[in-house]
C-alpha positions as CSV (number, residue, x, y, z in Angstrom):
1,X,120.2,97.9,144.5
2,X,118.3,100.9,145.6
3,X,119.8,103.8,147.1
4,X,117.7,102.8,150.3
5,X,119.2,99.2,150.2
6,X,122.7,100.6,149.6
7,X,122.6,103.4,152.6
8,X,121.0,100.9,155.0
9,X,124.1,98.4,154.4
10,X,126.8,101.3,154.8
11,X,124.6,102.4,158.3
12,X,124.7,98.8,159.8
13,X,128.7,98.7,158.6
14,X,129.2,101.6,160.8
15,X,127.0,100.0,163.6
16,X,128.9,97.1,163.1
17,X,132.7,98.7,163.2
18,X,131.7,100.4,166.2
19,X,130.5,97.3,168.0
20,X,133.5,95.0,167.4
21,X,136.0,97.7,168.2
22,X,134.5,98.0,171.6
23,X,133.4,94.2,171.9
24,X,132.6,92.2,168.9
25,X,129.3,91.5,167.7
26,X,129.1,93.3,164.9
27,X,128.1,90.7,163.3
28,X,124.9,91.1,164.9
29,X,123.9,94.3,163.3
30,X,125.2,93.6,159.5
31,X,124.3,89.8,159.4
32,X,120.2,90.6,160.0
33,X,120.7,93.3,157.6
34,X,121.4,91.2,155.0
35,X,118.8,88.8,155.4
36,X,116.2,91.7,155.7
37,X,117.4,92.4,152.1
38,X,116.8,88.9,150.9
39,X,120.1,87.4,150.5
40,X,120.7,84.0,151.1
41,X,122.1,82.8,154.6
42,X,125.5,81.9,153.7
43,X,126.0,83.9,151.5
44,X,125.2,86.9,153.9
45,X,127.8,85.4,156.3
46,X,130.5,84.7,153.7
47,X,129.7,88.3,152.7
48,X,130.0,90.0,155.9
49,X,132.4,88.3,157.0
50,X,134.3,90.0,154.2
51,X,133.2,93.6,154.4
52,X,133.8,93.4,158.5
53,X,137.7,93.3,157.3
54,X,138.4,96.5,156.7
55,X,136.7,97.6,159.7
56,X,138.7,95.5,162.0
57,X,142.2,96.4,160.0
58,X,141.3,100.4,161.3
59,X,140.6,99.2,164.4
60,X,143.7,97.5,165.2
61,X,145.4,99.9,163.6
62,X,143.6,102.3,166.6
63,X,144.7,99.8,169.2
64,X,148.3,100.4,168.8
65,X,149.3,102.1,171.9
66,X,147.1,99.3,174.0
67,X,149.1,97.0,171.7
68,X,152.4,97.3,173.4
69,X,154.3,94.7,175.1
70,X,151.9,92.2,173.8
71,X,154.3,90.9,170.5
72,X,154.7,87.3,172.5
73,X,151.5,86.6,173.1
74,X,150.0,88.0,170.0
75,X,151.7,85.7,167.5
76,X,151.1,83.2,169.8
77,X,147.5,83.6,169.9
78,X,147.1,84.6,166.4
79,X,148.5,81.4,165.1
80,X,146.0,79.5,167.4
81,X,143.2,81.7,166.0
82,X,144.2,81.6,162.6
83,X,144.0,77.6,162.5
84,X,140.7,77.6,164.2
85,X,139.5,79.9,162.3
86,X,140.7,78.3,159.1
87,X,138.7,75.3,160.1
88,X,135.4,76.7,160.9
89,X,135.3,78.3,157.5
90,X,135.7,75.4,155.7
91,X,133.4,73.5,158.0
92,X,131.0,76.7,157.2
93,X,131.3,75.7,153.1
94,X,130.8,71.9,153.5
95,X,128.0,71.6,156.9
96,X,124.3,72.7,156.5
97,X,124.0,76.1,158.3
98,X,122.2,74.7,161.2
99,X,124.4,72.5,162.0
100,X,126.7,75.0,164.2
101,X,124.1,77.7,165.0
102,X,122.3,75.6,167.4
103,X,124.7,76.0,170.0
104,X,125.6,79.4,168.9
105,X,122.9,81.1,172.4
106,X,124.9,78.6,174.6
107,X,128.6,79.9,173.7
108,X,127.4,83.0,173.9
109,X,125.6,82.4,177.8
110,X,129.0,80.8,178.5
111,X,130.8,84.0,177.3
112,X,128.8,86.8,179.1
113,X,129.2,84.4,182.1
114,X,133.1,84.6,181.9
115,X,133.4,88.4,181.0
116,X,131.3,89.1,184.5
117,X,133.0,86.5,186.5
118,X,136.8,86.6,184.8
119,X,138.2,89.0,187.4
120,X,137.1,87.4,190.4
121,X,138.4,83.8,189.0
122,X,142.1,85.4,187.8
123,X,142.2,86.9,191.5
124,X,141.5,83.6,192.8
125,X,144.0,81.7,190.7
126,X,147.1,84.3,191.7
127,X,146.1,84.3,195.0
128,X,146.9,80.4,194.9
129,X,150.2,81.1,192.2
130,X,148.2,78.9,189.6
131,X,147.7,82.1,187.0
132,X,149.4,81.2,183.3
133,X,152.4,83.7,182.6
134,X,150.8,86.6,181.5
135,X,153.2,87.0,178.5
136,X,151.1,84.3,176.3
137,X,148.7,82.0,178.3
138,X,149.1,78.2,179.0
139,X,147.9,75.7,176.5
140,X,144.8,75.9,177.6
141,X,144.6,79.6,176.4
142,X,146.2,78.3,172.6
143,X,143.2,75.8,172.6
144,X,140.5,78.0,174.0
145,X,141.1,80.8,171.2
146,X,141.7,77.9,168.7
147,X,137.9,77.1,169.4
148,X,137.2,80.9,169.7
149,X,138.6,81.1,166.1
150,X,136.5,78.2,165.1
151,X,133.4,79.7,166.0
152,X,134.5,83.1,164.1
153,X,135.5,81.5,161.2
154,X,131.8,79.7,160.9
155,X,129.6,81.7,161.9
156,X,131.4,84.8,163.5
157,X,128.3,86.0,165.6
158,X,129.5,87.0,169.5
159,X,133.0,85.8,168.7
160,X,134.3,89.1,170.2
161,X,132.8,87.7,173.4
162,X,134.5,84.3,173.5
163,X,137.7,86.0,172.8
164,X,137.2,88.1,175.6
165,X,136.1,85.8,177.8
166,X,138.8,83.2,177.5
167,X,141.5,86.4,177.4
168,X,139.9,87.8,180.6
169,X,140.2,84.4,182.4
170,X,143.7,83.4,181.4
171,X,145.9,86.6,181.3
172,X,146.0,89.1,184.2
173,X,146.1,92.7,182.3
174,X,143.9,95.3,182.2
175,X,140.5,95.4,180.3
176,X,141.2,97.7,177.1
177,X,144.7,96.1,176.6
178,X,143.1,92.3,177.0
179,X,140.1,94.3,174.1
180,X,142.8,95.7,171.9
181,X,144.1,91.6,171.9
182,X,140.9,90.3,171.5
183,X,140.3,92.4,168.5
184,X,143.5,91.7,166.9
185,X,142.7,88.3,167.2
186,X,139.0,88.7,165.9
187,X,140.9,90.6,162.9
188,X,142.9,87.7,162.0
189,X,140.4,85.3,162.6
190,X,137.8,87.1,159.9
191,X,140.8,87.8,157.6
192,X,141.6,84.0,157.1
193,X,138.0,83.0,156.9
194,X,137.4,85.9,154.4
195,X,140.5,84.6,151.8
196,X,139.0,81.1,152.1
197,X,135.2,82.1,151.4
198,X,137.2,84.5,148.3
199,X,138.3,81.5,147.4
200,X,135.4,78.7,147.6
201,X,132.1,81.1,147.8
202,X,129.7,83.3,146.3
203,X,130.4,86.4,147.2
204,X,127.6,89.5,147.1
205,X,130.7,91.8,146.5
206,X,128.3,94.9,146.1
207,X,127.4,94.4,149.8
208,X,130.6,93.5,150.9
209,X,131.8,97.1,149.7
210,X,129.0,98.9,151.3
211,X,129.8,96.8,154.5
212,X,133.7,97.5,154.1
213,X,133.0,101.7,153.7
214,X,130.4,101.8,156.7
215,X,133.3,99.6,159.1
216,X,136.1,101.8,158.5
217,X,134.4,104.5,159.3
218,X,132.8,102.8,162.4
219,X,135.6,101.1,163.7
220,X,138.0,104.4,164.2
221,X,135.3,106.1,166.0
222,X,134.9,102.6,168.1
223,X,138.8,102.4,169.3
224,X,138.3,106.0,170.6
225,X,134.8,105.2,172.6
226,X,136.0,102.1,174.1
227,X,139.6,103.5,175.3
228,X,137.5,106.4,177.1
229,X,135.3,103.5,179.3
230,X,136.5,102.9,182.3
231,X,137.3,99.2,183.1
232,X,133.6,98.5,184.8
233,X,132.0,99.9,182.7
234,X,133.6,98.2,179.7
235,X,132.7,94.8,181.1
236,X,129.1,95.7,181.7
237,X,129.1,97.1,178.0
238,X,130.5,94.1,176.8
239,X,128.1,91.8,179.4
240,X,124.8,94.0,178.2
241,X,126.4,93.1,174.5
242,X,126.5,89.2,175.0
243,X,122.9,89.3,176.9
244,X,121.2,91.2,173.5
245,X,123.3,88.9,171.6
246,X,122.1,85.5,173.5
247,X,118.4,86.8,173.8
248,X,118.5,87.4,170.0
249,X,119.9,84.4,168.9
250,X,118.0,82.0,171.5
């Protein structure tokens, strides 16, 4: 590995640690990276999958304060996104890599679609007491970041949006304590799928490292960006995301 190769990797970890402590999609920055460098597809998932961990333990480590009051909810929510994520990496191991990514642009559509339309539909559903109890979510929330974790654990691209998305729509709270959830859950969703890929896959462990350095870095200077947006903004930072995510995976 060239010294080149190895500074690019670290660069797109930062990008990377920054992007899913404000959204998610970091993916997006460290996946292309290293296909550019020649590794295999699923091996460059199953490897950055692994080296976004770090990055999204600083992060929620960040998101403490924006954490509070949420204990309920959060194991709640965790569990759902642990199984699905469980679930999607194993389907990741045993399915050809096409086989999920074709529908990857439309979950993504669906997701920038929520984020911009999520406040308007939660005032509608309180204005007509049908809003889930804001402590955890109804069961559709449980199964709607069950499939959010899916998604994560197989492919992982955009995931920050879905969890958004489905958070925005279900649970009336404001937009960076809903993100510092949705990160959390992101977190726990990569964590599972990375023990399992430990596990079952080859792992370029170089790259993983280089990924891991660059996402610490990036996601403690991500919490402290995305608690200074204010709420607009963040969701048309986190729509803009999702459209350059959709476009580039269409």
């Amino acid at each position: 590995m060239s010294v080149w190769h190895a500074v690019a990797i670290v660069a797109a970890g930062v990008g990377a640690g920054i992007a899913n402590a404000i959204v998610g999609s970091g993916t997006l920055i460290t996946f292309p990276t290293l296909l550019a460098f020649g590794y295999a597809p699923v091996t460059a998932n199953v490897t950055n999958t692994i080296g976004l961990v770090p990055g999204n333990i600083t992060s929620m480590i960040g998101y403490r304060p924006e954490m509070a009051g949420q204990r309920e909810r959060g194991v709640r929510l965790g569990i759902a996104s642990l199984l699905g994520a469980t679930v999607g990496a194993i389907l990741l191991l045993v399915l050809p890599a096409s086989a999920f990514r074709a529908v990857v642009p439309a979950f993504i559509g669906l997701g920038v679609f929520a984020i911009l339309v999520g406040p308007y539909f939660t005032k509608w559903l309180a204005s007509r007491n049908r809003l889930p109890s804001e402590a955890a979510g109804g069961v559709g929330t449980f199964l709607g970041i069950i499939v959010c974790g899916l998604y994560g654990g197989y492919f992982g691209a955009g995931q920050g949006l879905l969890f958004i998305a489905v958070l925005g729509i279900a649970l009336a709270d404001t937009i960076h304590r809903l993100n510092a959830l949705r990160n959390m859950l992101a977190g726990m969703a990569n964590t599972i799928a990375a023990v399992v890929f430990i596990v079952s896959a080859h792992i370029a462990w170089g790259a993983a490292g280089l990924i891991a350095i660059g996402s610490i870095a990036g996601g403690w200077v991500g919490v402290h960006i995305g608690r200074r947006l204010p709420p607009t903004v963040y969701r048309l930072v986190i729509a803009a995301v999702g459209i350059v995510a959709f476009v580039k995976l269409v």
